[in-house]
N, C-alpha and C positions, 0 to 999 in steps of 0.2 A: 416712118422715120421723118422728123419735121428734117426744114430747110434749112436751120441752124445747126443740126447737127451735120447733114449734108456738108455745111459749108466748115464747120471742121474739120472733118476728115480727110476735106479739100486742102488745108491749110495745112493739114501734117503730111499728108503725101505730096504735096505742092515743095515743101520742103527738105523733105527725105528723097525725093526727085530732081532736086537741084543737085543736093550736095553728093547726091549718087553721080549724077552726069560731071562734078566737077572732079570728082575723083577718078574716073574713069578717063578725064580728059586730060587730066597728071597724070596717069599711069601711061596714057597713049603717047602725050608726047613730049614730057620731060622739060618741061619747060615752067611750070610750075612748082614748086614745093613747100607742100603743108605740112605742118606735122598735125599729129591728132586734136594737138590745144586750136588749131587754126580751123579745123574742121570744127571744132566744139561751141567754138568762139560764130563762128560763120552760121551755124545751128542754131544757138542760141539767141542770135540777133534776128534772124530772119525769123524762128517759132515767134517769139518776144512781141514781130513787128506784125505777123500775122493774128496774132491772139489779141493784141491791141483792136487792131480793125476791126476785128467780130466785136471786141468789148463797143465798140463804139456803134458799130450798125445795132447792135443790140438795143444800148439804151439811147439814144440821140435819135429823135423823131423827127426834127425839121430838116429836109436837104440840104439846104444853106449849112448849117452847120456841120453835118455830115457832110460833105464834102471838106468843108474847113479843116476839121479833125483828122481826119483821113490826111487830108497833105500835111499839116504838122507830125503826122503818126510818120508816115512817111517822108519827109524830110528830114526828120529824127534820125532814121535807118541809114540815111546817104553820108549826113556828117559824122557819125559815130565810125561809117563801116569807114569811110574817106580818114580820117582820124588815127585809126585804129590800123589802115594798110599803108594809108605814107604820108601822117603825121602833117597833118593840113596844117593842123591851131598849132603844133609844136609842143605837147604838153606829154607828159611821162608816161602814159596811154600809145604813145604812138609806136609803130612797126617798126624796128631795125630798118 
């Protein structure tokens, strides 16, 4: 098994391991509540953000640039999730 593949399967249980522990951590202490579009949504952005990244160590050769990409890939994640949970930019996208 190459390292590429390694590193996806990292990326789905990396993911499947968050949104397990945040669920478990709503259940534990009621202090959160998702409903399944929030989980879906949370899934989605976070696979989306990790499957990026691999896209890019894949094909981008120079570190410079790999690095660069990777922080846009991931700064991408911060204002959409920030967006999305309390409506930073104010746009029709944003959380109740």
């Amino acid at each position: 098994m190459s390292i590429q593949n390694i590193r996806l399967i990292g990326i789905v249980l990396g993911v499947a391991g968050l949104l397990l522990f945040a669920y478990v951590a709503m259940k534990l202490t009621g202090e959160m509540k998702w409903s399944a579009f929030d989980f879906t949504m949370a899934g989605v952005l976070l696979l989306g953000t990790g499957l990026a990244c691999e896209l890019v160590l894949r094909l981008v050769k120079k570190l410079e640039y790999r690095i660069a990409l990777l922080g846009v890939v991931v700064l991408g994640l911060f204002l959409i999730w920030a967006e999305v949970g309390v409506g930073l930019f104010g746009t029709r996208f944003a959380g109740s």
